[in-house]
GUTOR-605499 format. One line per field, with one value per residue (C-alpha): residue number from 0; residue in three letters; x, z, y. Coordinates in pm, whole numbers. Example, Ala and Ser with C-alpha at 12.3 -4.5 7.8 and 13.67 -1.06 7.14 Angstrom:
2
pos: [0 1]
code: [ALA SER]
u: [1230 1367]
w: [780 714]
v: [-450 -106]
% end
This chain:
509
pos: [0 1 2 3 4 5 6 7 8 9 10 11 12 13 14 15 16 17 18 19 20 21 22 23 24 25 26 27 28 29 30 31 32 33 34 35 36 37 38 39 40 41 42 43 44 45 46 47 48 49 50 51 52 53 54 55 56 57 58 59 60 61 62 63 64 65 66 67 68 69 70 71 72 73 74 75 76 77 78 79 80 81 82 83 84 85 86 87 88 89 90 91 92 93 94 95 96 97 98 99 100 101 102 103 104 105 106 107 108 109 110 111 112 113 114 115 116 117 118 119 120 121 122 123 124 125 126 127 128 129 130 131 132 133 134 135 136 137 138 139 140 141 142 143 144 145 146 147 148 149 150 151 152 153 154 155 156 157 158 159 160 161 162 163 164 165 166 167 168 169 170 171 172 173 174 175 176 177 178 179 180 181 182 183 184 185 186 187 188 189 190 191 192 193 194 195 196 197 198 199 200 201 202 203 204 205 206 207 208 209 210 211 212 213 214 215 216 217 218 219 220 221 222 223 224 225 226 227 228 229 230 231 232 233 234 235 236 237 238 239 240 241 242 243 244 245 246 247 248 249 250 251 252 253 254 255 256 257 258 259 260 261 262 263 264 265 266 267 268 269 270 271 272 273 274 275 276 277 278 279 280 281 282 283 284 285 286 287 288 289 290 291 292 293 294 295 296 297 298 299 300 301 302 303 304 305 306 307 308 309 310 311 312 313 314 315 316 317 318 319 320 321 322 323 324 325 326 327 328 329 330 331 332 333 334 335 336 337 338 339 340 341 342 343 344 345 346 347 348 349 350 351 352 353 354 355 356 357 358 359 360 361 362 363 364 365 366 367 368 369 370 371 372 373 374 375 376 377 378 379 380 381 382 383 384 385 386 387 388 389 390 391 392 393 394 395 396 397 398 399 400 401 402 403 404 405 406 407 408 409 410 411 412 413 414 415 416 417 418 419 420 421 422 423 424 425 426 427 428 429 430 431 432 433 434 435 436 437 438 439 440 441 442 443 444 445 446 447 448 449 450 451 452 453 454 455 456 457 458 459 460 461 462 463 464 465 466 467 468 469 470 471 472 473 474 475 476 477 478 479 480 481 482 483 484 485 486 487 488 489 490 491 492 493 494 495 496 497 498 499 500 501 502 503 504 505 506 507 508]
code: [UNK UNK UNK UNK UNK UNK UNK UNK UNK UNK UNK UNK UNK UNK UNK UNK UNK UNK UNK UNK UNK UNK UNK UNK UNK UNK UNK UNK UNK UNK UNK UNK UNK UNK UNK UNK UNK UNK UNK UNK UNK UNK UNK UNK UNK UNK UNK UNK UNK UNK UNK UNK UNK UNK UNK UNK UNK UNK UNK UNK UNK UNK UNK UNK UNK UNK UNK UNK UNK UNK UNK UNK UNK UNK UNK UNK UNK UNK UNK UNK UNK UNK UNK UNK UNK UNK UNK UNK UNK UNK UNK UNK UNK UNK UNK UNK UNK UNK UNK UNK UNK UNK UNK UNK UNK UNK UNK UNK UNK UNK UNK UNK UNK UNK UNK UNK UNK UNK UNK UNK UNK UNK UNK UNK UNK UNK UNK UNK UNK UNK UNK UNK UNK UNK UNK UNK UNK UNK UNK UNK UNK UNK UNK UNK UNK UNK UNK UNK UNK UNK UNK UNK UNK UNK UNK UNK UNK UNK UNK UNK UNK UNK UNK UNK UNK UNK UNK UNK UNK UNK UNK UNK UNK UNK UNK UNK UNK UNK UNK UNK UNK UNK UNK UNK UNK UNK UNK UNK UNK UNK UNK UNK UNK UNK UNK UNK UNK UNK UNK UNK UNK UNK UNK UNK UNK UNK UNK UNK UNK UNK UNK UNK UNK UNK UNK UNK UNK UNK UNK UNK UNK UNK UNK UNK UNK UNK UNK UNK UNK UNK UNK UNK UNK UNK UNK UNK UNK UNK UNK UNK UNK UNK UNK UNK UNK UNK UNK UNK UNK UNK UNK UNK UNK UNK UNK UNK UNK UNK UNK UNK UNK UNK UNK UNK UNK UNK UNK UNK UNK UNK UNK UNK UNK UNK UNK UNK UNK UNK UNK UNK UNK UNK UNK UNK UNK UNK UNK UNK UNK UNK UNK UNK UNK UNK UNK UNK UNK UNK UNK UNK UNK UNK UNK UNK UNK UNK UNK UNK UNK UNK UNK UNK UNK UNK UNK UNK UNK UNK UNK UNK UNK UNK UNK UNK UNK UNK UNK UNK UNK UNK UNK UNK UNK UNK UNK UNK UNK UNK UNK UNK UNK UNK UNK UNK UNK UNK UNK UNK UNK UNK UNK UNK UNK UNK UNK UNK UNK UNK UNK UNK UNK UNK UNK UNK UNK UNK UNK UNK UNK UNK UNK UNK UNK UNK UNK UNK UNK UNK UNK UNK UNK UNK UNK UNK UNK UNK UNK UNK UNK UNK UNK UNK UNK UNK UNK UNK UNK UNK UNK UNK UNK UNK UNK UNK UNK UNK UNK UNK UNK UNK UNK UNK UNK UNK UNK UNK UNK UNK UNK UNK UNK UNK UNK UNK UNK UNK UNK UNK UNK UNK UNK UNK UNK UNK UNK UNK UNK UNK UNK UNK UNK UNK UNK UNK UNK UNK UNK UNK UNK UNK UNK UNK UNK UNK UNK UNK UNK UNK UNK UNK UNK UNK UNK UNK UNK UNK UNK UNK UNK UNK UNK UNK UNK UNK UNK UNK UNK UNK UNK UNK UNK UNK UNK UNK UNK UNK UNK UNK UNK UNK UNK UNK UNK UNK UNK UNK UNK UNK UNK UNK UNK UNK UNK UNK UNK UNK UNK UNK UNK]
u: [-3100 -2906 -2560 -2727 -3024 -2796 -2579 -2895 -3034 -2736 -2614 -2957 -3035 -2691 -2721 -3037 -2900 -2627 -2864 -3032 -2728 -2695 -3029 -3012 -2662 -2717 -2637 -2271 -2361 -2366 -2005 -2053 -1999 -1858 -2088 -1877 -2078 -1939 -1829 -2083 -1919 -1880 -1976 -1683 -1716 -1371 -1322 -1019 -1004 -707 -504 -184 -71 136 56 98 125 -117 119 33 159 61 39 -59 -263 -403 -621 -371 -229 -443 -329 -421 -422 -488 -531 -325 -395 -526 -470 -529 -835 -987 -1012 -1335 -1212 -1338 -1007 -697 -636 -876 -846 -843 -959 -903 -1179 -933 -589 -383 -622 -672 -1026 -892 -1054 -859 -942 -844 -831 -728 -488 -629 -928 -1244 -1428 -1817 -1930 -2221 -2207 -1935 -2002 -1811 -1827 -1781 -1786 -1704 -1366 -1422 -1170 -1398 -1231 -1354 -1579 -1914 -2132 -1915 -1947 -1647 -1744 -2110 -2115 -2135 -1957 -2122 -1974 -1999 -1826 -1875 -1791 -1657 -1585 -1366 -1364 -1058 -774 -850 -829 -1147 -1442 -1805 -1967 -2215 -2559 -2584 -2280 -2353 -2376 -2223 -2391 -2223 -1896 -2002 -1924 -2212 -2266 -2320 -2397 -2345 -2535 -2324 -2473 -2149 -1904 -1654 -1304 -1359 -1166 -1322 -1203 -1354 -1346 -1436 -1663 -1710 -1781 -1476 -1511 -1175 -898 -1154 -1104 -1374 -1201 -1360 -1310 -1322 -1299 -1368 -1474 -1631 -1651 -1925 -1969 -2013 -1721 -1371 -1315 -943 -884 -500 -557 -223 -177 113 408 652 623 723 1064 1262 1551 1542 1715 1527 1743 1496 1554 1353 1430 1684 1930 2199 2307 2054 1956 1586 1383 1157 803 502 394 733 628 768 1140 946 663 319 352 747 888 1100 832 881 1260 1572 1643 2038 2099 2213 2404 2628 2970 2909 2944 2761 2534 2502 2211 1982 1689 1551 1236 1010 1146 1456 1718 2049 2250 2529 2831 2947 2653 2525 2179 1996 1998 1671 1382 1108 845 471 180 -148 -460 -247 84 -76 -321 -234 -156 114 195 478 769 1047 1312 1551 1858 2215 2218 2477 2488 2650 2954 3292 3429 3141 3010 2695 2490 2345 2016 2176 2385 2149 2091 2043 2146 1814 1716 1478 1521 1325 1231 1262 934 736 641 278 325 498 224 125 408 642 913 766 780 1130 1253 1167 1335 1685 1877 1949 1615 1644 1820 1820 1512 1427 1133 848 943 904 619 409 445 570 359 62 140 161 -112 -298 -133 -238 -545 -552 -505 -839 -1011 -935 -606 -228 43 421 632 1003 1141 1529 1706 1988 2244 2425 2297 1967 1816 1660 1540 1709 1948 2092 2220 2283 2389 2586 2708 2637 2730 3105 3058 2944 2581 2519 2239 2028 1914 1609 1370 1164 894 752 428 230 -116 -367 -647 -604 -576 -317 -92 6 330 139 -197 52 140 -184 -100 -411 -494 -254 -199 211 233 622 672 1030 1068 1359 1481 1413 1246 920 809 468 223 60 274 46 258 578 446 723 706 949 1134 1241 1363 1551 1720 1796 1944 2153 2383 2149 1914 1605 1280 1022 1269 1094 777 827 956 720 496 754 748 365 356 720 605 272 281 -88 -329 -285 -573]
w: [-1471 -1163 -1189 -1009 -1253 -1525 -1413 -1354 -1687 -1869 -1691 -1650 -1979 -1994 -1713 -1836 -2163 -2018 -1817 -2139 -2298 -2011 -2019 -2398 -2346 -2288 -1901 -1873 -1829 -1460 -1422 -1483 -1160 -1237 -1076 -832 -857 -569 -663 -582 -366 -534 -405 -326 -284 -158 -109 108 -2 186 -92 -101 307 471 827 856 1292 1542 1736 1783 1503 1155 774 510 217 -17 212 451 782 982 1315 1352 1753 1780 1403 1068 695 626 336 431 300 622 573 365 189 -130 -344 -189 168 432 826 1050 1374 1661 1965 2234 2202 2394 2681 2827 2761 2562 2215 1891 1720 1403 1398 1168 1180 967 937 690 622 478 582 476 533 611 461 586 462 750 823 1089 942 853 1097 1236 1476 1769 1648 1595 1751 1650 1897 2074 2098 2204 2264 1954 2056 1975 1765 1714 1688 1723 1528 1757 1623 1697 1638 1832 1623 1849 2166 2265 2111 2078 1988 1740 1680 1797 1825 1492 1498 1286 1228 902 696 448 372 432 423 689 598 916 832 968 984 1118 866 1061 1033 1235 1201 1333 1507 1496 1806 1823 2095 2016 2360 2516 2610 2729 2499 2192 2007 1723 1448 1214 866 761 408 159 411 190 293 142 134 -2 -32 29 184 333 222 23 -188 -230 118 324 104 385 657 1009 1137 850 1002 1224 1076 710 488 203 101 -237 -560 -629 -336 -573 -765 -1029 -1318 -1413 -1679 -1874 -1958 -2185 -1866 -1857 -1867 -2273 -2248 -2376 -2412 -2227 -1925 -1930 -1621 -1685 -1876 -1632 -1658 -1544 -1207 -1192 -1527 -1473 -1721 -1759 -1752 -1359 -1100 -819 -1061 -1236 -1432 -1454 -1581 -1489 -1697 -1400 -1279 -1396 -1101 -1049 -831 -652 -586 -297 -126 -180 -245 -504 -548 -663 -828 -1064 -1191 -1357 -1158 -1323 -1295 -1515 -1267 -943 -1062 -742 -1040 -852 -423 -274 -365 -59 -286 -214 -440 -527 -838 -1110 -1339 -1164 -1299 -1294 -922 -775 -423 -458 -191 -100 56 422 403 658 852 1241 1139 1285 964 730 344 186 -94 -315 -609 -406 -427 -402 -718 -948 -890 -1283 -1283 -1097 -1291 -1201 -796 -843 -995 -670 -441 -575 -339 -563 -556 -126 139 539 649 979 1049 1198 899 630 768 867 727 389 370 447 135 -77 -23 -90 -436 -511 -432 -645 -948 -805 -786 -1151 -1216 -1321 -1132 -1211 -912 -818 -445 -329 0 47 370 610 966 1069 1351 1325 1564 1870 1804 2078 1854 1485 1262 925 736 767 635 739 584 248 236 336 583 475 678 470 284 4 -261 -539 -686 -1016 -1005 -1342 -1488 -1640 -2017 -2326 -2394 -2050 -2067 -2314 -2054 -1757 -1906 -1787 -1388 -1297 -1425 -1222 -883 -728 -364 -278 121 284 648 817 844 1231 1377 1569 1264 1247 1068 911 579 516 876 619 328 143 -202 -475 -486 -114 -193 -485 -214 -1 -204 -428 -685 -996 -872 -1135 -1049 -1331 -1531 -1892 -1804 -1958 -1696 -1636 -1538 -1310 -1133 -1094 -922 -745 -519 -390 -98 -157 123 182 176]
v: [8401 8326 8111 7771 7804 7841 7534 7319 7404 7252 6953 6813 6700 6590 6374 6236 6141 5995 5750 5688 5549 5354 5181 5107 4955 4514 4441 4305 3897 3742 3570 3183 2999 2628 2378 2121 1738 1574 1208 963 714 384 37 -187 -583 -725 -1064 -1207 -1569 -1682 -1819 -1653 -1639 -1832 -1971 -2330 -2371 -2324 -2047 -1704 -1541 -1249 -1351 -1123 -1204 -970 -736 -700 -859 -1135 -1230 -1596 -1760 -2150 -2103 -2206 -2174 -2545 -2724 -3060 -3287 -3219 -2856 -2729 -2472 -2312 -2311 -2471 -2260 -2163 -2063 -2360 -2257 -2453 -2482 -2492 -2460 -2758 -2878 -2550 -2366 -2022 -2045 -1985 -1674 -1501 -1137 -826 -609 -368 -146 -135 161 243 -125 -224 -617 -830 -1239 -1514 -1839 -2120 -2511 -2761 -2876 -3257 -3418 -3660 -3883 -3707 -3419 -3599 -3901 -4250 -4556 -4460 -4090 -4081 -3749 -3455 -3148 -2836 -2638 -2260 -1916 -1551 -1257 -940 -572 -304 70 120 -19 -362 -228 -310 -541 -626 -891 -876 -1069 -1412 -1714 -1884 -2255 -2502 -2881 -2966 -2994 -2768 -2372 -2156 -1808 -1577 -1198 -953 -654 -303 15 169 352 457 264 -78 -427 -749 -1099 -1431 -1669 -2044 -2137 -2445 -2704 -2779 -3173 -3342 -3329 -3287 -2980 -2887 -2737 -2478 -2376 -1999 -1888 -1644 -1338 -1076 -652 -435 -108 201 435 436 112 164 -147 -192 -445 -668 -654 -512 -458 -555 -893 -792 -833 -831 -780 -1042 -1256 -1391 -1445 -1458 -1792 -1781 -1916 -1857 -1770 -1697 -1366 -1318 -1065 -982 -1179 -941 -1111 -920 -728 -537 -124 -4 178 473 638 640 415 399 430 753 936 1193 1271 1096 1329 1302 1222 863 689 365 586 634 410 623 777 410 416 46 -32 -303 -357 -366 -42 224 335 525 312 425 124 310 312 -57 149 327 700 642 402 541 302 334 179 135 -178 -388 -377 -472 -787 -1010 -1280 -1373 -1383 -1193 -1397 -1302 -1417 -1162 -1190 -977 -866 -1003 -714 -442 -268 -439 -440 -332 -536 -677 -698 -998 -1074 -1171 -787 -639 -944 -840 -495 -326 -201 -390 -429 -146 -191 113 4 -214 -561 -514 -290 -573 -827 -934 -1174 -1362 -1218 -869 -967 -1132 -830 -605 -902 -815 -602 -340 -208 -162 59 7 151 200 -107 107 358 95 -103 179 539 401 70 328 544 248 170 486 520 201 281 587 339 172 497 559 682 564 712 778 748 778 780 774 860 1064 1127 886 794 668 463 136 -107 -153 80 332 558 664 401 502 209 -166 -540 -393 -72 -176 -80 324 371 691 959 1047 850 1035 993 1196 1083 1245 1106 1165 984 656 773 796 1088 1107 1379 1600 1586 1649 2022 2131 2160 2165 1798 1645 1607 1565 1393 1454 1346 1334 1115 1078 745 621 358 613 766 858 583 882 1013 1325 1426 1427 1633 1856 2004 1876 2129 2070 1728 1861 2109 1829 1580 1888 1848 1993 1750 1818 1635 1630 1758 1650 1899 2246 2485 2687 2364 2261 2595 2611 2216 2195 2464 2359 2102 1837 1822 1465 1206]
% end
């Protein structure tokens, strides 16, 4: 027998046996692939009612209330007998304003998104001297107004259906169906018939959004008024130094929903008076006397901090328990300085109570912060946390600045120190955010890295920021290497948690 026969003669049956073995031997199981259900958007239903602004003129001029900032022309908040309102405010609109023909109009300044229908309730304001058919005024003027839309941020408007028209001195509804989703904000006008000096006044109230989705809306409002610095004093109640009065709502001192369940980043104590550590019920900081400013603020936020029970309160206020010696800083310390009075945990966040709102007002809890910085890029990110809470979810927050020069409004060049050198101005404004679902054991559930998520963003403090924060993204452990000093973020995670989330920068919204 030749070699090859020889060779083929043995291995054959040998390879055949060997396939056997393989065909008796169970198929290794497919790999399970996780299946991904996308979150079904959620209906939303948000109702602006009007009842805590402030607009009491017919000038040209913004108030907030709790979905955000209204610009009201020819228009006030009314709260006279005259005005129908459903509750104790509503928009008073005014026909004409003076004797000229330009109608007054109320407008937002914000934008809504996955619209399905916006309501508004509306009536002829019952001020009847001259708005209906008496024997001295013969003639009823007609009264109506229009609704216009925007999907340019209010550059440019639409009107939309037919002027509505108003024959009575009641509320009634009026539902605007929109098919549109994209981000759009809207602006009411009275066209009511000018006739001689005669001015029809309206009544707006209780305009409702509906949609499916995220709606875009911050509920609570804008955190911060324009123009701060422009000279408010902050003349709440009360002007004097004050401390803080804890109520019920207070966070605990330890534990789930304390507001250093996280760590205490530069180990802040009462033996330091730049590393001076205060809690203050509402919210737990390092203040540094030097400075006039916190090294930083960390504070809980959850459904049961941000209720709206109570309006922002402006009552800015020094603060009467510092350390012996130390300058307090009063509420008019950064009065025409440029910079506004940032607040650190803000007001919007401390809503339960007035003594939660009054506690943000004192002027411990601020630093100068460049206007278009605070109003904008940080109002923006806010407002997204808070509307992480909405969406489900509590979230543990501290932020803090660090350096010295920034450059506020108006100002030609860097700006270090102000209220004659007492109060530092920072270069750098930072936040660090853990967000997780709404649920108990909250330090043990944060081990697992992958149920969390950590926002950490870092600006520097001048007046053109961007309005967009996901532009400042940063990981935590580049604010830790920017502010130095063993600064430890997170520091009560286990290690080896705190090395798997410090070095991953989020996506953003």
């Amino acid at each position: 027998m030749k070699l090859k026969h020889l060779l083929i003669y043995l291995f054959v049956p040998l390879a055949l046996a060997s396939c056997k073995r393989d065909i008796d031997e169970p198929m290794p199981e497919e790999p399970t692939v996780p299946v991904v259900v996308p979150a079904v958007p959620k209906p939303y239903a948000i109702t602006e009612d009007f009842e805590n602004g402030v607009k009491p003129g017919y000038d040209v001029a913004d108030a907030t209330t709790i979905t955000g900032l209204w610009s009201y022309n020819g228009a006030l908040l009314g709260t006279d007998k005259g005005d129908i309102k459903n509750g104790k405010k509503s928009v008073r609109i005014q026909g004409t304003k003076d004797n000229d023909k330009r109608n007054g109009n109320l407008a937002m300044k914000f934008d809504v998104k996955h619209l399905k229908s916006i309501t508004i309730k509306s009536s002829i304001a019952n001020f009847a001297d001259k708005q209906f058919v008496t024997p001295t005024n013969p003639v009823a003027l007609k009264a109506s107004w229009v609704l216009q839309v925007s999907n340019d941020g209010g550059k440019t408007y639409t009107q939309i259906g037919e002027a509505v028209k108003e024959t009575d001195t009641i509320l009634v509804n009026h539902v605007f169906p929109i098919t549109d989703t994209a981000a759009q904000r809207f602006i009411i006008f009275n066209t009511s018939e000018y006739n001689g000096s005669n001015k029809v006044r309206l009544n707006i109230d209780d305009i409702t959004f509906t949609g499916i989705g995220e709606s875009g809306i911050t509920i609570g409002g804008s955190d911060t008024p324009p123009d701060d610095n422009a000279g408010n004093t902050g003349g709440g109640t009360p002007a004097a130094a004050r401390g803080v009065t804890l109520g019920a709502d207070a966070p605990p001192v330890t534990g789930d929903n304390s507001n250093v369940l996280f760590g205490n980043p530069s180990g802040a104590a009462t033996i330091s008076v730049d590393n001076y550590l205060l809690d203050m019920g509402y919210f737990v900081e390092s203040y540094s006397a030097t400075r006039g400013t916190p090294n930083w603020v960390s504070w809980h936020l959850d459904a049961t901090s941000s209720t709206n029970a109570t309006p922002r309160l402006d009552n800015f206020a020094a603060f009467n328990g510092l350390p012996t010696g130390a300058y307090a800083v009063q509420s008019t310390s950064y009065q025409n300085s440029g910079f506004d009075r940032g607040h650190n945990c803000p007001s919007a966040d401390r809503t339960s109570s007035a003594n939660a709102n009054s506690a943000t007002f004192l002027m411990t809890n601020m630093i100068p912060q460049a206007p278009q910085n605070n109003q904008q890029t940080w109002n923006n990110l806010e407002g997204y946390l808070r509307n992480q809470v909405t969406a489900g979810n509590e979230v543990y927050i501290v932020m803090g600045s660090y350096g010295n020069g920034g450059v506020g409004k108006n100002n030609a060049s860097v700006v270090t120190t102000i209220d004659n050198g007492h109060v530092a101005v920072p270069t750098n404004v930072w936040k660090v955010a853990v967000i997780i679902p709404t649920g108990n054991s909250d330090l043990i559930r944060a081990g697992n890295a992958s149920a969390i998520r950590v926002i950490a963003v870092n600006t520097p403090n001048i007046n053109t920021t961007n309005s967009d924060w996901t532009r400042y993204l940063v990981t935590v452990r580049e604010i830790e290497t920017a502010v130095g000093n063993g600064f430890n973020l997170l520091s009560a995670l286990p290690q080896s948690v705190q090395d798997a989330i410090e070095v991953k920068k989020d996506v953003g919204i």
